[in-house]
Each structure stands twice: as structure tokens, then as C-alpha cells.
C-alpha positions as CSV (number, residue, x, y, z in Angstrom):
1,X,-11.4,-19.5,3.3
2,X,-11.4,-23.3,3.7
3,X,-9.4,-24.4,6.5
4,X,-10.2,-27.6,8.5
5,X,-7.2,-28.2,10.2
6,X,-5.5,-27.0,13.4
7,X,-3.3,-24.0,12.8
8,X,-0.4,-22.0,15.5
9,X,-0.6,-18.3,15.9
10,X,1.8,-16.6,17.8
11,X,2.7,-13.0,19.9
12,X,5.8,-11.8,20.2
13,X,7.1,-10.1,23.4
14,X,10.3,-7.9,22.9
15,X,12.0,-4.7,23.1
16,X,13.0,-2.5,19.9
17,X,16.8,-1.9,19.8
18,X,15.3,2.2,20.5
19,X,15.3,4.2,17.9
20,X,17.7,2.2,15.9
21,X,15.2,1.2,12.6
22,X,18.1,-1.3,10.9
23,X,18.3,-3.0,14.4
24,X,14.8,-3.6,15.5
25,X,13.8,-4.4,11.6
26,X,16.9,-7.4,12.1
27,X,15.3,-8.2,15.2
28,X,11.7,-8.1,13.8
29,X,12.6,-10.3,10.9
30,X,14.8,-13.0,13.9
31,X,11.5,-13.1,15.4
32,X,9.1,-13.6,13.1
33,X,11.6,-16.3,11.6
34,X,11.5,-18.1,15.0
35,X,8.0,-18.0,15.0
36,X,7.3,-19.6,11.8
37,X,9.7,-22.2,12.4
38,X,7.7,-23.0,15.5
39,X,5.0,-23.9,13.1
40,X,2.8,-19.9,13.5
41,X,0.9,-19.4,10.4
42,X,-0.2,-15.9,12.2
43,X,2.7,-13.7,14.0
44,X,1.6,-10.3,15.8
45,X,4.6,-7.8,17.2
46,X,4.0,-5.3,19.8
47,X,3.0,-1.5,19.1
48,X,5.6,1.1,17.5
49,X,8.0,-1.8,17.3
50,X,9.8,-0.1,14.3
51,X,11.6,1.5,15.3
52,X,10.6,1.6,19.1
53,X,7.4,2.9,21.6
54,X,8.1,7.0,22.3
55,X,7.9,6.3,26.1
56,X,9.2,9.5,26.9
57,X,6.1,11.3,26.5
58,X,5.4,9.5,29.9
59,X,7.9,11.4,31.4
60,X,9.3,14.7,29.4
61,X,6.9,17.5,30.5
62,X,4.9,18.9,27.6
63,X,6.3,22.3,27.6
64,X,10.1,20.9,27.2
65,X,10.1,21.6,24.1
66,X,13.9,21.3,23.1
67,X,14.5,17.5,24.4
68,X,10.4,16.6,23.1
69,X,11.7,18.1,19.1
70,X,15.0,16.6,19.6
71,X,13.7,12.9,19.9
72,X,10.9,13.4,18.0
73,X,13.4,14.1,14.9
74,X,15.4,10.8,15.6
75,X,12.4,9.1,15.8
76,X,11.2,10.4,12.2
77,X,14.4,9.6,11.1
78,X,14.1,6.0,11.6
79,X,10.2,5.3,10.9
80,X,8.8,3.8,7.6
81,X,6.9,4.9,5.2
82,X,4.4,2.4,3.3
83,X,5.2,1.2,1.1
84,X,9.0,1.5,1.5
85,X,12.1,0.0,2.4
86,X,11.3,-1.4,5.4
87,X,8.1,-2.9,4.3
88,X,9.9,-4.7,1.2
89,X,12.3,-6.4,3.8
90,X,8.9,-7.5,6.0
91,X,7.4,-8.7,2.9
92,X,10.4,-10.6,1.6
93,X,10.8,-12.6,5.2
94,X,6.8,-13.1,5.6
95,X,6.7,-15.1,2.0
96,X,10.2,-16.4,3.0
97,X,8.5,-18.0,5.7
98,X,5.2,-18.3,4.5
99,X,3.6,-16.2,7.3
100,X,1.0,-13.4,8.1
101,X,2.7,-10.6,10.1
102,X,0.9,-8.0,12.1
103,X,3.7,-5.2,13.4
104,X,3.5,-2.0,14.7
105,X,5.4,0.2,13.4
106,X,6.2,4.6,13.4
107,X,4.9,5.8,9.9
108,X,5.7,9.0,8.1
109,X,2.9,10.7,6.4
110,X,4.6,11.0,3.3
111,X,1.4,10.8,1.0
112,X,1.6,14.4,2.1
113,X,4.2,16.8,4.5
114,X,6.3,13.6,5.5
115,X,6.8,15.2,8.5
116,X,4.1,13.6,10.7
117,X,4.3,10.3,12.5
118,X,1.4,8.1,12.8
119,X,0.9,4.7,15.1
120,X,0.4,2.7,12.7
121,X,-0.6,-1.2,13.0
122,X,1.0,-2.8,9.1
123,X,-0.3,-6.3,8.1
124,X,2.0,-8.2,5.7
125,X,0.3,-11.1,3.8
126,X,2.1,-14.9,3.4
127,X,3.3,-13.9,0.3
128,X,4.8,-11.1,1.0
129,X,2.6,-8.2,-0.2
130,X,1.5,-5.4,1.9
131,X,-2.2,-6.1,3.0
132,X,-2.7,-3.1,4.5
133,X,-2.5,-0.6,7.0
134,X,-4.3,0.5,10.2
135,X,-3.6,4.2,11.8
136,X,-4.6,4.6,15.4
137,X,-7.7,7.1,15.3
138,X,-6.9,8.5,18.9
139,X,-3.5,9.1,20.3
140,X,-3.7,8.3,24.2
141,X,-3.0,11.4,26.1
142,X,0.7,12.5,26.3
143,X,0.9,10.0,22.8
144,X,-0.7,13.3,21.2
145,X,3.4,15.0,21.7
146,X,4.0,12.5,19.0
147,X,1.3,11.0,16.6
148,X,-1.6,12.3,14.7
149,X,-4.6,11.1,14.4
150,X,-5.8,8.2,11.2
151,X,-9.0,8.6,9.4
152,X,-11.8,5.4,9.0
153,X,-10.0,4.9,5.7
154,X,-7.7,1.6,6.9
155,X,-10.4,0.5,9.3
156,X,-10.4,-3.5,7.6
157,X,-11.0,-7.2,7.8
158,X,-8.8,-9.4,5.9
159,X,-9.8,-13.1,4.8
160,X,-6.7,-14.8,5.1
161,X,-6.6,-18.9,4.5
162,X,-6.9,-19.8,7.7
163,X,-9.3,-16.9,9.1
164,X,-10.5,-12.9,9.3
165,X,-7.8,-11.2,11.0
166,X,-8.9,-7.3,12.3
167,X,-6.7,-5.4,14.9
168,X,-6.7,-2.0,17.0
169,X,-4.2,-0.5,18.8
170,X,-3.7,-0.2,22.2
171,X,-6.5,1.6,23.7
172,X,-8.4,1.6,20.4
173,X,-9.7,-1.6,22.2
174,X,-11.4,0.6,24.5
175,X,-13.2,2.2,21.4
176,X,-16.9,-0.5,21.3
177,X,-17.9,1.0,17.9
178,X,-14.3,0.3,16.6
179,X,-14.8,-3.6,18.0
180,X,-17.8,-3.8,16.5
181,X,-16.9,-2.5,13.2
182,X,-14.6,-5.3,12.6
183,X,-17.0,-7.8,14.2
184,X,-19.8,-6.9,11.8
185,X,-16.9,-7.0,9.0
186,X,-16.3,-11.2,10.1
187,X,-13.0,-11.0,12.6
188,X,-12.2,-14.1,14.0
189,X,-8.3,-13.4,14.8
190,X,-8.0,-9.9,16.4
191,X,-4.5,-8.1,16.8
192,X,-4.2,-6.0,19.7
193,X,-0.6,-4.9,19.8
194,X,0.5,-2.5,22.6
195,X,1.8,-0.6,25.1
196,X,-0.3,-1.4,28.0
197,X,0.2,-3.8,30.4
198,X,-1.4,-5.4,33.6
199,X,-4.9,-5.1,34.9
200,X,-7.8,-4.1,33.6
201,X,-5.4,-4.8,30.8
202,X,-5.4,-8.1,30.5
203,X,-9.3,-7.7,31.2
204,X,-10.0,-6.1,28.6
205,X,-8.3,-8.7,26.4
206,X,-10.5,-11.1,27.9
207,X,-13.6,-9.0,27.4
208,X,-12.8,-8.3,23.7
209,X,-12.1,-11.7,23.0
210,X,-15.3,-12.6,24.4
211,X,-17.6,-10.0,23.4
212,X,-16.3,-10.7,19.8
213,X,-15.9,-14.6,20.1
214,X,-12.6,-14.0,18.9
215,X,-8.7,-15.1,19.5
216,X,-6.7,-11.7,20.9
217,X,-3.2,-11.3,20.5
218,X,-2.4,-9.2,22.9
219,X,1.2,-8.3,21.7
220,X,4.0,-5.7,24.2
221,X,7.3,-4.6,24.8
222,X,9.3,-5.8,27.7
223,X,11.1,-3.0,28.3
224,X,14.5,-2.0,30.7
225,X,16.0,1.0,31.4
226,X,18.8,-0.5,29.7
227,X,17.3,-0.6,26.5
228,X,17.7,3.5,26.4
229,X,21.1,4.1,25.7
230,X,23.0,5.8,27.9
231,X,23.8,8.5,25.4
232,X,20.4,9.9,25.5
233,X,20.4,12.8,27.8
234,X,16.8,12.4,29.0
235,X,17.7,8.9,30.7
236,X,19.1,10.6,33.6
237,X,17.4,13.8,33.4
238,X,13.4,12.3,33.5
239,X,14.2,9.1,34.5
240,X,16.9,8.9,36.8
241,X,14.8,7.5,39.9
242,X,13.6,4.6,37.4
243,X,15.1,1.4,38.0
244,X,14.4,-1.9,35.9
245,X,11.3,-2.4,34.1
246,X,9.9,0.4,32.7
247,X,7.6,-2.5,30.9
248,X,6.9,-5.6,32.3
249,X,5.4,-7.3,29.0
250,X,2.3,-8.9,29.5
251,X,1.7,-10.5,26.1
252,X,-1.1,-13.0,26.1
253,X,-3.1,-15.2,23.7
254,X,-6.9,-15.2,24.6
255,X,-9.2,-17.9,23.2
256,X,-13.1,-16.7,22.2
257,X,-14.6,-17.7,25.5
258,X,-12.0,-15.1,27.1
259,X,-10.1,-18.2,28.4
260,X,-6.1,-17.1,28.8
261,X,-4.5,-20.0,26.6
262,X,-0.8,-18.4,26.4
263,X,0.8,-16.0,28.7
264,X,0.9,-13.0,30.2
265,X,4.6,-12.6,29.8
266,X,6.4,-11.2,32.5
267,X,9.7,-9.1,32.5
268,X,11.4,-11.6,29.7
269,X,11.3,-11.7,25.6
270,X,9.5,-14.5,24.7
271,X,7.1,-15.9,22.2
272,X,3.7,-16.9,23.0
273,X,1.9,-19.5,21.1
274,X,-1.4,-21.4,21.1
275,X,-3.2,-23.5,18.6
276,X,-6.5,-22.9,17.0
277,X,-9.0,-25.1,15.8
278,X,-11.7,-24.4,12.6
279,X,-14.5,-24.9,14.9
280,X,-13.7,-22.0,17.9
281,X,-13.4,-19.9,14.9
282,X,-17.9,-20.4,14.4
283,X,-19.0,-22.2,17.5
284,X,-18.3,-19.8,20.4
285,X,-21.1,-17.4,18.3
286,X,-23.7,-20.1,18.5
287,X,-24.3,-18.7,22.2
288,X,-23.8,-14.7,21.1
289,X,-22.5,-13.4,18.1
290,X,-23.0,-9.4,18.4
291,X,-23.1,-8.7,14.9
292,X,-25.5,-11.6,14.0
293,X,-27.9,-13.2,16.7
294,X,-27.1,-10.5,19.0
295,X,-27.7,-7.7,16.9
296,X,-30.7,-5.8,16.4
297,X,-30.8,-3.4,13.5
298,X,-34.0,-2.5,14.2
299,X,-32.7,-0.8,16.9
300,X,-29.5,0.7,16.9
301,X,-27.4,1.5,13.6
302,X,-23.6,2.1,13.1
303,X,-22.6,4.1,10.2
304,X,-18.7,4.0,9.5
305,X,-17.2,6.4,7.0
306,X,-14.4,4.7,5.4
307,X,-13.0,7.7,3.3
308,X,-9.7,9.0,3.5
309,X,-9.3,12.5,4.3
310,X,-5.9,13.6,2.3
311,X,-4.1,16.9,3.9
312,X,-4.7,18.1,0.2
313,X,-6.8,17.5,-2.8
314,X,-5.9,18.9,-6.3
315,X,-9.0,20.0,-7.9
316,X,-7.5,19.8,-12.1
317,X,-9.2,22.6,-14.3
318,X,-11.1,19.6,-16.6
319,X,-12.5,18.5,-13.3
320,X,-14.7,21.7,-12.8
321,X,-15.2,22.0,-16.3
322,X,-13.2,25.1,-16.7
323,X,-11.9,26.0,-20.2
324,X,-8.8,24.9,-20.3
325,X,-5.3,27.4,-21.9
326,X,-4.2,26.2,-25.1
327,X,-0.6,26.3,-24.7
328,X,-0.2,27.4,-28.1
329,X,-1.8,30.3,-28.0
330,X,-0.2,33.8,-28.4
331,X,2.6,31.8,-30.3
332,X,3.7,32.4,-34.1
């Protein structure tokens, strides 16, 4: 990395088109399109963007079974798997515009059942490749009706021309040994997209951003009743007494002394941007850097195990050093 001049980064606020993949990965690519043509280098969308936040768990009782499988199929029907599809559309737009795109996204596990869905944050690189993937680690409570859980596998900095970017989801910000991990690992651009909204919200942005002497994107849906079509029968039968908002937003853009430089969005879609220099990116840490002059080895130690933990691992015959059946054999 050798940047020394200014750059934009930018959060997106905006609804999925629900459960509609084609129409929210349109929508995704109009956004992040507007955003590099405002000069972002960085774009972050919220949580579960693709193709849309599973807000019903807030509201469906757990033992409802029939409407909980019902959506929970649409919702499989229209997520991604990565690579796929979806991501070669991301990628082609992202080195299009020359961008770095952090989206949230509903992934299949299809490395194994393809059945499950994960939360999954997916970072697309400026030229269009597929940089990686983060899984949330914990579902938040009723979440749990619809996602499993990710391994330390995709926990990851990446260097990027213009800075480290890291990210957790949602209340994986909550999580101090995940923040640290990634500050030990050099983040100096942090994506935090989500569903959360208001305070100690946007506290905890702050803190995170200051603990870490990092920029947070702090990326959310604005959400409205009337972005549930009416044809889904749970809109009148769990939410009927809701009215408006059912997410006011609350993106913001928080500079590494916790100082709110963009936002919080309220009740619109809009795009948040704010410029960075080189030098926020190293001096805030001259007065505490928590994995460097604020650190002390000597007296605590974080182990992270970054292996993957498949549903299932074929163990080959040759691999045990079994004799192996010559196929030829009982043949004339």
C-alpha cells in the first residue's frame, strides 16, 4: 500500500426490493455505480442486502412453523452462493467502476447440503474478483430461525491500495476479541453493515472506531412496511398494527477519533460519504493503538483458529495408507 492522497469512501442506506434477488442485485449494482461516480474508491451496503434482511423473525413466533419454512424457502431461493451468479455480476460492475464493494448478502452453504443460509458479509475487489467472504459467527437471537453459524475460517484483513479494510456484522461488533482480531491483523477501514439502528447503536460505532483508530462504515436498511408486498400473508397477520418505518436507517461514517463525519441517515435512501486522508489512517494510533503500544503480550494472549470446519471430510483410502483394490482383479 502506497497511497498519499485523499480518497472518498462511502455507505449506502437502502431497502432490498424483499426477497426479489434480480431486483435488489439491479438496485445493488445502481448504487454502487452512483457511488463511484461520486468519486468512492470504498462502497459498503447494508446487512442481508441480497436479497433482503429476514425481519420476520422479529415478529413470527418461533413455533409457527408453516409461515417461518414457507419464507425461509423463498428466501433460499433467491440467496447466492459464492462464487456464483450473483457474485460475477458484483464483480463485473466493481472493476466497471473501479471500486471495492463490501455487501451483505444471504449465502447458501452449497460447499455442502445447499440448504443452509448463512449472513454472510462478501468483499469484491476493484477489479472485480471475489476477495473474500465473512460469515457471521453468532446469529442474534430470533436470527438463529434463519442462519447458521460461520467458523474463524473467513475472519480477514485485506490490503487494498488505499488501506486494510476488516468488517463484522451487526452485533459481531459487540464481539471485543473479533475487533481485535482484525486490529492486530492492520484494519484501518472497518465495515460494519447492519440491521441495528439508533442508540447505543451509533455508540458503539463510535467506540469501535475509536478503540480501533479506525473509519466505521456503519451501513442499514431504511425500511417501510411498504417494502413487504402486500401478497405476503404475514404482513397483516404479525404486522398489521405496524405502521411506517419498520427501519429508520441510521447509516453513518465514523472517523478514528469516534468523531461522526457523515450521517446517521434517517427514514430516507441515501448515500453517505466522507473523505479520508493517508495520515488518520497512522496518526490517531500515536496516542493508542491496541494491538501495538497498547498491547501487552506479556500479559494477555489471543489465539484465533482460522480453520474451516466442513459439514464433511472425505478421508480417500491412500490417505490412511490402506491397500488399495486393484480394479482388475478377479478379471480374465
Amino acid at each position: 500500500m502506497d497511497q498519499k492522497s485523499p480518497f472518498r469512501i462511502a455507505a449506502v442506506q437502502a431497502s432490498s426490493v424483499f426477497l426479489d434477488l434480480e431486483a435488489s442485485l439491479d438496485k445493488a449494482c445502481g448504487l454502487i455505480r452512483e457511488a463511484a461516480g461520486e468519486g468512492a474508491r470504498l462502497v459498503v451496503l447494508p446487512e442481508a442486502f441480497l436479497p433482503g434482511y429476514p425481519m420476520w423473525v422479529w415478529f413470527i413466533p418461533g413455533g409457527h412453523t408453516h409461515p417461518l419454512r414457507e419464507l425461509y424457502t423463498e428466501l433460499h431461493a433467491h440467496s447466492v452462493s459464492i462464487p456464483g451468479p450473483a457474485t460475477e455480476v458484483l464483480g463485473s460492475v466493481a472493476a466497471e467502476c473501479d471500486i471495492t464493494v463490501a455487501i451483505g448478502v444471504n449465502e447458501r452453504n452449497s460447499e455442502a447440503s445447499d440448504s443452509t443460509l448463512f449472513n454472510t458479509l462478501l468483499y469484491i475487489g476493484p477489479d472485480g474478483s471475489v476477495l473474500g467472504r465473512h460469515r457471521k459467527l453468532v446469529p442474534t437471537t430470533a436470527e438463529k430461525l434463519v442462519w447458521g453459524r460461520g467458523d474463524g475460517s473467513d475472519l480477514e484483513v485485506y490490503e487494498l491500495p488505499f488501506g486494510r479494510l476488516g468488517g463484522l456484522i451487526c452485533w459481531e461488533n459487540y464481539m471485543p476479541l473479533a475487533r481485535y482480531a482484525l486490529t492486530a491483523w492492520g484494519a484501518q477501514l472497518h465495515a460494519a453493515p447492519t440491521w441495528d439502528r439508533g442508540e447505543p447503536w451509533l455508540s458503539t460505532m463510535r467506540h469501535v472506531a475509536k478503540e480501533g483508530r479506525v473509519f466505521v462504515l456503519g451501513s442499514c436498511q431504511a425500511f417501510h412496511m411498504d417494502d413487504i408486498p402486500d401478497r405476503y400473508a404475514f404482513k397483516e397477520k404479525y404486522l398489521g398494527a405496524k405502521e411506517g418505518w419498520l427501519n429508520p436507517g441510521g447509516t453513518v461514517i465514523v472517523d478514528p477519533d469516534g468523531k461522526v463525519v457523515a450521517g446517521p441517515g434517517d427514514q430516507e435512501e441515501t448515500i453517505l460519504y466522507a473523505e479520508v486522508r493517508p495520515d488518520q489512517l497512522v496518526g490517531p494510533r500515536w496516542q493508542i493503538d491496541v494491538a501495538g503500544n497498547y498491547s501487552r503480550p506479556d500479559v494477555f494472549e489471543l489465539r484465533v483458529h482460522r480453520r474451516a470446519t466442513p459439514a464433511v471430510t472425505v478421508v480417500e483410502p491412500e490417505d490412511e495408507g490402506l491397500p488399495q483394490e486393484d480394479p482388475a482383479a478377479g478379471s480374465e
